[in-house]
Backbone as CSV, one residue per row, in Angstrom:
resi,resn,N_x,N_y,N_z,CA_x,CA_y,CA_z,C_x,C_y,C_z
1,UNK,-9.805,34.361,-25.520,-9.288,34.571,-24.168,-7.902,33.958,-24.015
2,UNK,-7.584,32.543,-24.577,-6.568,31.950,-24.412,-5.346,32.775,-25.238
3,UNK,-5.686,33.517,-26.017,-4.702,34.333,-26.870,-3.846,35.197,-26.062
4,UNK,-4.732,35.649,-25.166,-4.324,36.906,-24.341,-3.194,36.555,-22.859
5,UNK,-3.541,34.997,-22.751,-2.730,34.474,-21.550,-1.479,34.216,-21.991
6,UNK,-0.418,34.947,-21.829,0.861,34.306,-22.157,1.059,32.959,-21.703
7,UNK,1.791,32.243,-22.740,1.506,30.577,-22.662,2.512,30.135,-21.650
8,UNK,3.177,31.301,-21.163,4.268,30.638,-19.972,3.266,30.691,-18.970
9,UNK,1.936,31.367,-19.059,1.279,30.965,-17.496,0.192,29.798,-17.978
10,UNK,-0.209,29.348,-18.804,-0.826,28.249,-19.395,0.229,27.004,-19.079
11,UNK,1.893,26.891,-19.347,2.844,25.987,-18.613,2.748,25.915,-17.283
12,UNK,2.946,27.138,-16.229,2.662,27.520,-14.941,1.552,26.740,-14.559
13,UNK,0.351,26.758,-15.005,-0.911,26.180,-14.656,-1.032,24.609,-14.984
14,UNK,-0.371,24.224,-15.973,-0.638,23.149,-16.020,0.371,21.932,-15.306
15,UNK,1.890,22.812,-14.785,2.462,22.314,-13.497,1.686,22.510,-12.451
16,UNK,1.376,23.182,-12.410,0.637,23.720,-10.940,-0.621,22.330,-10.787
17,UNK,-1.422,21.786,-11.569,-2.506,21.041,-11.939,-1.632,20.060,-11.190
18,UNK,-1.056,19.268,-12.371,-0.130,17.981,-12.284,0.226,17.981,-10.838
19,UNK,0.825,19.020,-10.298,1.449,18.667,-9.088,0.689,18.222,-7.923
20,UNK,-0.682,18.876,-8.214,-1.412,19.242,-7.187,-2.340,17.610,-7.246
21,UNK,-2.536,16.994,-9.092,-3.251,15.717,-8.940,-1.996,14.411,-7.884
22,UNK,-0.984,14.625,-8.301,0.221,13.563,-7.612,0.330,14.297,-6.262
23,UNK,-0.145,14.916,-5.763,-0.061,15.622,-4.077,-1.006,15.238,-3.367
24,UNK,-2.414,14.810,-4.050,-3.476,13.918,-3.827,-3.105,12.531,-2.933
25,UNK,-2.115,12.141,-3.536,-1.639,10.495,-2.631,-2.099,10.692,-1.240
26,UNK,-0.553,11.660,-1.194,-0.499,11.770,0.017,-1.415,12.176,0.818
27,UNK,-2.081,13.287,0.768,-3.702,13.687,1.205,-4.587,13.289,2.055
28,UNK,-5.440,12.097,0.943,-6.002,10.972,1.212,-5.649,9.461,1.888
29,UNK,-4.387,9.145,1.392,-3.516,8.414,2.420,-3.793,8.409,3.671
30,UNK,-3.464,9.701,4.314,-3.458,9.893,5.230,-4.611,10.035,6.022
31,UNK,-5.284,10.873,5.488,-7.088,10.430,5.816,-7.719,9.377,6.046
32,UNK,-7.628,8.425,4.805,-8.633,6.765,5.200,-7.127,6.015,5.634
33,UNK,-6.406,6.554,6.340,-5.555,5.483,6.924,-6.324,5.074,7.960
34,UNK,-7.096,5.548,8.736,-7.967,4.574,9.527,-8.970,3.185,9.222
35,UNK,-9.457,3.413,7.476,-10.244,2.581,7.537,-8.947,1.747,6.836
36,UNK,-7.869,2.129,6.229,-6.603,0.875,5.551,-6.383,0.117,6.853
37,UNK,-6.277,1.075,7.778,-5.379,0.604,9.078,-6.420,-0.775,9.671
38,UNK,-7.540,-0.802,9.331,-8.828,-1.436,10.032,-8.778,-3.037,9.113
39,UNK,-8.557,-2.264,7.696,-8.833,-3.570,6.708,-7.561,-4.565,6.643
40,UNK,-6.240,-4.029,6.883,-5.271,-4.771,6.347,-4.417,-5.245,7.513
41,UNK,-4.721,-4.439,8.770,-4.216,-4.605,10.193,-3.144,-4.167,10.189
42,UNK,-3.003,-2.406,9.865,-1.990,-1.759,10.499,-2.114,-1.126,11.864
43,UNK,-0.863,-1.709,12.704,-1.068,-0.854,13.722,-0.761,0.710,13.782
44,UNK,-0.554,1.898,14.907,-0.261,2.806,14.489,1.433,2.583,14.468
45,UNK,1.655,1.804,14.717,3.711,2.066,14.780,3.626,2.359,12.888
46,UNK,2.901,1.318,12.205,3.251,0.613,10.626,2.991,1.820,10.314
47,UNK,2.037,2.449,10.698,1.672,3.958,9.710,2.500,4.636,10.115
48,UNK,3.138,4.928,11.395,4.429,6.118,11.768,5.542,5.610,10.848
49,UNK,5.580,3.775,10.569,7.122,3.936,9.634,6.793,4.267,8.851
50,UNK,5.414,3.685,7.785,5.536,3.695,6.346,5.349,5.363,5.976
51,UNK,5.155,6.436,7.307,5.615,8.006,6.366,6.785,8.089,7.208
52,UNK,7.444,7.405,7.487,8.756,7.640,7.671,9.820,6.938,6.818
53,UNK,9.444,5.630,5.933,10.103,5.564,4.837,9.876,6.200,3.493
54,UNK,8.655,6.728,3.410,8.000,7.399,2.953,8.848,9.220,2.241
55,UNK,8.855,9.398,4.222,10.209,10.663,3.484,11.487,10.634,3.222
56,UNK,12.214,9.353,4.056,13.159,8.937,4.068,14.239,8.576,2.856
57,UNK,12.884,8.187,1.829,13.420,7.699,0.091,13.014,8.883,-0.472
58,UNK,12.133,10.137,-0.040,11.811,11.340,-1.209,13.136,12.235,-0.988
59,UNK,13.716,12.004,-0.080,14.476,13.304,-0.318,15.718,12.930,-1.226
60,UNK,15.854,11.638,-1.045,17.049,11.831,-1.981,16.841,11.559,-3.458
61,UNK,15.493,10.830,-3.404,14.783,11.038,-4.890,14.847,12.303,-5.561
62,UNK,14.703,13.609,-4.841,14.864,15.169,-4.916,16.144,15.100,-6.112
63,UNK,17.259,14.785,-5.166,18.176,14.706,-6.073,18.827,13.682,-7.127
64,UNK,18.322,12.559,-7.019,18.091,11.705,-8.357,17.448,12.505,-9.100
65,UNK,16.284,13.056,-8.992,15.260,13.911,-10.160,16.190,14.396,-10.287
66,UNK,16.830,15.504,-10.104,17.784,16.666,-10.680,19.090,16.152,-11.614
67,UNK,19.521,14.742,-11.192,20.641,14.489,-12.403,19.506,13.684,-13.417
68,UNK,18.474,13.299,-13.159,17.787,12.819,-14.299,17.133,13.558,-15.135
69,UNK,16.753,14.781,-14.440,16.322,15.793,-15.266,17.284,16.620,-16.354
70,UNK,18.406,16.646,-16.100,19.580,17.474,-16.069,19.670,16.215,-17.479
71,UNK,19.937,15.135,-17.384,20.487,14.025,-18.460,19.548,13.857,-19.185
72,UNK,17.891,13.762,-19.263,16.908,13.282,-19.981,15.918,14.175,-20.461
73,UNK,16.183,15.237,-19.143,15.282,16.513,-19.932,13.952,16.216,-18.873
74,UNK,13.163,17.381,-18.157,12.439,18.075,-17.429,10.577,17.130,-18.038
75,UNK,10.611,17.333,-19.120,9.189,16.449,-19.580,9.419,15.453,-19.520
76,UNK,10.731,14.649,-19.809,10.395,13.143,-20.025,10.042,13.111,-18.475
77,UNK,11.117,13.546,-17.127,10.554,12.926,-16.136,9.512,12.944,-15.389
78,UNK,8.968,14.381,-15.863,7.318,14.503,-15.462,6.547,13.274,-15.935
79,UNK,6.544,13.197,-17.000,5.780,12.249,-17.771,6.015,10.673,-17.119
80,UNK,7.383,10.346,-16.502,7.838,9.497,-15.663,6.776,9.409,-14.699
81,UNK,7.243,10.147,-13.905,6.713,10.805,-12.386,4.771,10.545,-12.477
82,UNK,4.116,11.141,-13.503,2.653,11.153,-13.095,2.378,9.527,-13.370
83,UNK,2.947,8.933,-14.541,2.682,7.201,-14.713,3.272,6.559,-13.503
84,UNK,4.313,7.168,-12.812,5.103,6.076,-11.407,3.917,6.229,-10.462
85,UNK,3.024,7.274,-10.352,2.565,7.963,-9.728,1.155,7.317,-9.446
86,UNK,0.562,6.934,-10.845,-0.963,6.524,-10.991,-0.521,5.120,-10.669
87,UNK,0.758,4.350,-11.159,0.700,2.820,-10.724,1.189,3.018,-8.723
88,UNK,1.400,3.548,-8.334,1.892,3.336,-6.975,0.192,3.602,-6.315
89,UNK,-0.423,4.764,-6.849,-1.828,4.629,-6.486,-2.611,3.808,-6.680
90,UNK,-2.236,2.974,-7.598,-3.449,1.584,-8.373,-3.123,0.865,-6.955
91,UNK,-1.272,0.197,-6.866,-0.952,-0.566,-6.034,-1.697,-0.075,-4.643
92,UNK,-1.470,0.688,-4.471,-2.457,0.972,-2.871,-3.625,0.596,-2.706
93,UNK,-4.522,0.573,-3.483,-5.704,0.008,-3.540,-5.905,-1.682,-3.677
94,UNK,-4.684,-2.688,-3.522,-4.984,-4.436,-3.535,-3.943,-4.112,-2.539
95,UNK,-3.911,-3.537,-1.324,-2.794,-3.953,-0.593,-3.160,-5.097,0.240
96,UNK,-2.681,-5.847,0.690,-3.521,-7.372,1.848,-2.614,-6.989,3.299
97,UNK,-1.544,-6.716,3.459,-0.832,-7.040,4.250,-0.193,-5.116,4.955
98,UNK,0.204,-5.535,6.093,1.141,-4.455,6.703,2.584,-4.337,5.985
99,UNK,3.040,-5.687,5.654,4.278,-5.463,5.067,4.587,-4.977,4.027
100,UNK,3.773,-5.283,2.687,3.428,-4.665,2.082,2.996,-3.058,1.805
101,UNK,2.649,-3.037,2.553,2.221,-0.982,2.660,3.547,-0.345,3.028
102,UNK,4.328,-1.200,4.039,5.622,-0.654,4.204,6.503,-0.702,3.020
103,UNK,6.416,-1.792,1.936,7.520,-2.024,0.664,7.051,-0.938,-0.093
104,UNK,5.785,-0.517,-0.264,5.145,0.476,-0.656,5.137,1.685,-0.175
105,UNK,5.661,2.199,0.740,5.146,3.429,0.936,7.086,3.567,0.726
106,UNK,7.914,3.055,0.792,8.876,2.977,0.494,9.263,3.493,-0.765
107,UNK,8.731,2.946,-1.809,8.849,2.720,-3.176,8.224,4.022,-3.767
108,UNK,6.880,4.538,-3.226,6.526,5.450,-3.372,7.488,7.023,-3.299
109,UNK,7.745,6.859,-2.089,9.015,7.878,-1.602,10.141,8.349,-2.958
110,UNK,10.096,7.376,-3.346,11.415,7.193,-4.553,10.506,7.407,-5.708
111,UNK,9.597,7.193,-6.440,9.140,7.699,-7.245,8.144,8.910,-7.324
112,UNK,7.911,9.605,-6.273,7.499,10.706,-6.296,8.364,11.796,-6.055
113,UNK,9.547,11.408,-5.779,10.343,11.982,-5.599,10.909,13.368,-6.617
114,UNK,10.351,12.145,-8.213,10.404,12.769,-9.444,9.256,13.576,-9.927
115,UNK,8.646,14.454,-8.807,7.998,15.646,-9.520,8.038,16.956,-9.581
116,UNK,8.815,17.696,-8.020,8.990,18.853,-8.123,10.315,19.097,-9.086
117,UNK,11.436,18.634,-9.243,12.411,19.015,-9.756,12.184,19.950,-11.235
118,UNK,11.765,18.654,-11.465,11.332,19.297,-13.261,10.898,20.129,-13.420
119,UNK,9.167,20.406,-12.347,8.968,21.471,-13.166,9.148,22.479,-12.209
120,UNK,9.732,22.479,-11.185,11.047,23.958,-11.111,11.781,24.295,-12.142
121,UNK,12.503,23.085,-12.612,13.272,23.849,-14.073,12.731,24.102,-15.032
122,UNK,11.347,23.471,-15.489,10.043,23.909,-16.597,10.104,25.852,-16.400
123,UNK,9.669,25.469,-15.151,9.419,27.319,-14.859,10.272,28.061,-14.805
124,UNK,11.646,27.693,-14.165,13.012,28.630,-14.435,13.001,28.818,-15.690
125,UNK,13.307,28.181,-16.641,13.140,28.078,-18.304,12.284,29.317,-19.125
126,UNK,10.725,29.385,-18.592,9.785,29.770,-19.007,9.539,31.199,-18.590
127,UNK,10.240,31.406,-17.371,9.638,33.074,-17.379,11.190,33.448,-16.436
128,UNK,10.998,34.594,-17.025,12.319,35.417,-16.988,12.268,36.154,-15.109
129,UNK,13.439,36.718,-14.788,13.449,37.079,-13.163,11.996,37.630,-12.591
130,UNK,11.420,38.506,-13.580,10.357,39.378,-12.843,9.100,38.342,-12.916
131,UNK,8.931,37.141,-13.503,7.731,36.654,-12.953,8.314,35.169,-12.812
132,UNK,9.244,34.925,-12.232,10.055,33.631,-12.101,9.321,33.030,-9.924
133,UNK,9.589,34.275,-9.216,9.086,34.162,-8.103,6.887,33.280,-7.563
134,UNK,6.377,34.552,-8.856,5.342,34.152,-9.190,4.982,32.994,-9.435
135,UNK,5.320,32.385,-10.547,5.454,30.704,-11.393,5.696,30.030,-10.268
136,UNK,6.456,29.858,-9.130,7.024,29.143,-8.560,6.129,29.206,-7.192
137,UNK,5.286,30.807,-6.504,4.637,30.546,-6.134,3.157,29.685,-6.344
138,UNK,2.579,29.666,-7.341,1.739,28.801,-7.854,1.990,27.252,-7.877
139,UNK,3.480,27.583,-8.114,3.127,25.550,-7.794,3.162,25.434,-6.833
140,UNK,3.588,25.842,-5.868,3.548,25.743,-4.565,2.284,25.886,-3.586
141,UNK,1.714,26.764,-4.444,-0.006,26.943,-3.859,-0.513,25.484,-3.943
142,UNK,0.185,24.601,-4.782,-0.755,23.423,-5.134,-0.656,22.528,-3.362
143,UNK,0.297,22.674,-2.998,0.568,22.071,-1.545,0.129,22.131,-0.766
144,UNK,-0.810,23.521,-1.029,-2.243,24.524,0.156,-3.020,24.127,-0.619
145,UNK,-3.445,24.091,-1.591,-4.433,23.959,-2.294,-5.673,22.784,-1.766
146,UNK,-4.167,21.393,-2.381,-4.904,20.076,-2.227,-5.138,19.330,-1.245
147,UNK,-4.899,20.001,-0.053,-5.435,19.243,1.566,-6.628,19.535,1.732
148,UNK,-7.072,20.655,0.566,-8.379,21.341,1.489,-9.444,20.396,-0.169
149,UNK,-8.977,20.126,-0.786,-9.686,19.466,-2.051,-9.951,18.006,-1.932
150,UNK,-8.623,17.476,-1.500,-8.323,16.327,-1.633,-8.988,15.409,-0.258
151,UNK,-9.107,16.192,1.036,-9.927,15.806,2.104,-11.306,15.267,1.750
152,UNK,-11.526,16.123,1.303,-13.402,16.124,1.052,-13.601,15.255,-0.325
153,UNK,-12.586,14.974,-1.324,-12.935,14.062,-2.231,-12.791,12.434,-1.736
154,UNK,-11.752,12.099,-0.596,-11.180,10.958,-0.409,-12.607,10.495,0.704
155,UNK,-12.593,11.259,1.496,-13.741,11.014,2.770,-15.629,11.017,1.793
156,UNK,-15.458,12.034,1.082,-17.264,11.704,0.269,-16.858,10.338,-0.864
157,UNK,-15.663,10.353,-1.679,-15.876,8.619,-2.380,-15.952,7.426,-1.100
158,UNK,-15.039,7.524,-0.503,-15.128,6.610,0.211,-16.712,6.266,1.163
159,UNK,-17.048,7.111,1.108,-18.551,6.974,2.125,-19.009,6.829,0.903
160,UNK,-19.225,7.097,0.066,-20.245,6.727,-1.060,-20.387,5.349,-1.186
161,UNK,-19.250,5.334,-1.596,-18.759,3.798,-2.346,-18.470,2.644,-1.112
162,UNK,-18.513,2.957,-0.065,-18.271,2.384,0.565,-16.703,1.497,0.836
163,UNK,-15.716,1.908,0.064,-14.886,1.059,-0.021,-13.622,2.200,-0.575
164,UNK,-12.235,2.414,0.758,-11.454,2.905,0.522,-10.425,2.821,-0.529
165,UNK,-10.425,1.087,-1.457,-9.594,0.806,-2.172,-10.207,1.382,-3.404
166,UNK,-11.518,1.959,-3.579,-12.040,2.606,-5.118,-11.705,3.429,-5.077
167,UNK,-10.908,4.420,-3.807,-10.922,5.981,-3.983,-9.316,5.541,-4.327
168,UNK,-8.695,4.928,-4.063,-7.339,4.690,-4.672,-7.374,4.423,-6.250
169,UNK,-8.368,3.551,-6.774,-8.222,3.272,-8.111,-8.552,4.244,-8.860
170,UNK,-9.815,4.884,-8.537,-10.539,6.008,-9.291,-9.356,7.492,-9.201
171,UNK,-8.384,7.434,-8.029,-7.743,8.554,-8.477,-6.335,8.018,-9.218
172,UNK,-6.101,6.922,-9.256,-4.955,6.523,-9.865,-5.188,7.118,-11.690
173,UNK,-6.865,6.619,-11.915,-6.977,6.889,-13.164,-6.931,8.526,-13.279
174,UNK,-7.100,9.200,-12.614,-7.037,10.602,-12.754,-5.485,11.161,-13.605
175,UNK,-4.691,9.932,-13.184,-3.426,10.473,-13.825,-3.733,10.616,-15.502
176,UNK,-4.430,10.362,-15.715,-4.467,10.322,-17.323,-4.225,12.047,-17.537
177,UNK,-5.478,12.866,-16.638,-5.745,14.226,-17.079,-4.008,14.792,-17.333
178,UNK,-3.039,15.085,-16.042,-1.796,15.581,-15.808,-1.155,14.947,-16.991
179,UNK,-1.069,13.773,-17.369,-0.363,13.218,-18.481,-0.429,13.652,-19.683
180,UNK,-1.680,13.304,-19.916,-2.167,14.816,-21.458,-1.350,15.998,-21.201
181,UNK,-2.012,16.368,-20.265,-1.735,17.997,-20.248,-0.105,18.527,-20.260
182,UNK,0.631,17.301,-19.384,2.288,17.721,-19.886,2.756,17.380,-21.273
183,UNK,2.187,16.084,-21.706,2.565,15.884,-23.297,2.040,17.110,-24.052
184,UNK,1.372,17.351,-23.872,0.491,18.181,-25.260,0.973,20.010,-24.758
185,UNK,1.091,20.317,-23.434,1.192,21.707,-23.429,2.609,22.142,-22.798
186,UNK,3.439,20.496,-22.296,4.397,21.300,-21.783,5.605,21.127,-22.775
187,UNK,6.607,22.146,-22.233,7.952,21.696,-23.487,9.041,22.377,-22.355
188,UNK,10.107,21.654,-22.694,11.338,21.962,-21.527,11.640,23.072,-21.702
189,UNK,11.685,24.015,-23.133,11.818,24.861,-23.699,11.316,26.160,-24.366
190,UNK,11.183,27.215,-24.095,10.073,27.890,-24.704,10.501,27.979,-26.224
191,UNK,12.018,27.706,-26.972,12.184,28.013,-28.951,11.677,26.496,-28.966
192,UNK,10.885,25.381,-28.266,10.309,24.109,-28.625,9.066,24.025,-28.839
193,UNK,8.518,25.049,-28.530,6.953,25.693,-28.868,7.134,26.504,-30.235
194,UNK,6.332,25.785,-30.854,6.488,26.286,-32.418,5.544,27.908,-32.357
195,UNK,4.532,28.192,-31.676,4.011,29.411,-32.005,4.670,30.366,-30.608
196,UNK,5.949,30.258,-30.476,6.267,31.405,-29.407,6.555,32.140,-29.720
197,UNK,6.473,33.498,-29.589,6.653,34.792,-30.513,7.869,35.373,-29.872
């Protein structure tokens, strides 16, 4: 079966994955911010700043990604991006303080900053005008995708487990899956794939 999938939509899919596990943060964040808000004593102002520094540092992260991508190449910063990604999620889970969530949600902003860039240019790279629109819709599906995934995973661990800081750790480790999957299947390049025909 895998023979038959051209491997530029096997790249497609496995951006599409990645994006959609690091889109998770935000998600769930936002969900058990009531029970963070309960444990660590945020009021609601702290949660209106910390997604307001939040977007405040992604956008221009946008364009840091793009000269870093441009200088280092599209995988290394993915590969950046999902490890900045799983430690900013670990950190969320020992937060003690309000101030803290604010240095953090800060910091976050700026290192997530580094995920769409790349693999926009992964996919520009990989498929030519007539399925370039396509590729690009799919990662983008990941943005619809994971509110409706990521709700129901953050709200059933957390009631399980009783404890909002495990659903932070347990998805931090999730970064492992996206990490494999860009080392091993992605390449900035399609003549860097040794079996491309």
């Amino acid at each position: 079966m895998l023979k038959r999938v051209p491997y530029r939509w096997i790249v497609a899919f496995v951006l599409f994955f990645a994006y959609s596990i690091q889109y998770l943060d935000r998600v769930k964040t936002n969900v058990l911010n009531p029970a963070i808000a309960r444990d660590i004593g945020l009021s609601t102002i702290d949660i209106g700043t910390g997604a307001f520094l939040m977007m405040l540092f992604y956008g221009p992260a946008q364009y840091v990604s793009g000269w870093l991508t441009d200088r280092f190449g599209a995988k290394r910063i993915l590969i950046f991006s999902v490890v900045a990604w799983s430690a900013m999620t670990a950190w969320m889970g020992v937060l003690r303080s309000h101030e803290e969530y604010l240095i953090r949600m800060a910091i976050f902003g700026i290192m997530v900053g580094t995920e769409y860039v790349p693999s926009a240019r992964i996919l520009m790279r990989w498929f030519n005008k007539d399925g370039r629109a396509r590729a690009q819709a799919l990662l983008s599906w990941s943005w619809i995708l994971t509110p409706a995934w990521a709700s129901v995973l953050a709200t059933q661990l957390a009631t399980y487990t009783g404890s909002w800081r495990l659903v932070f750790f347990v998805t931090a480790a999730l970064g492992v899956i996206p990490l494999f999957a860009i080392t091993f299947f992605i390449f900035d390049r399609p003549e860097q794939y040794r079996k491309i025909t």
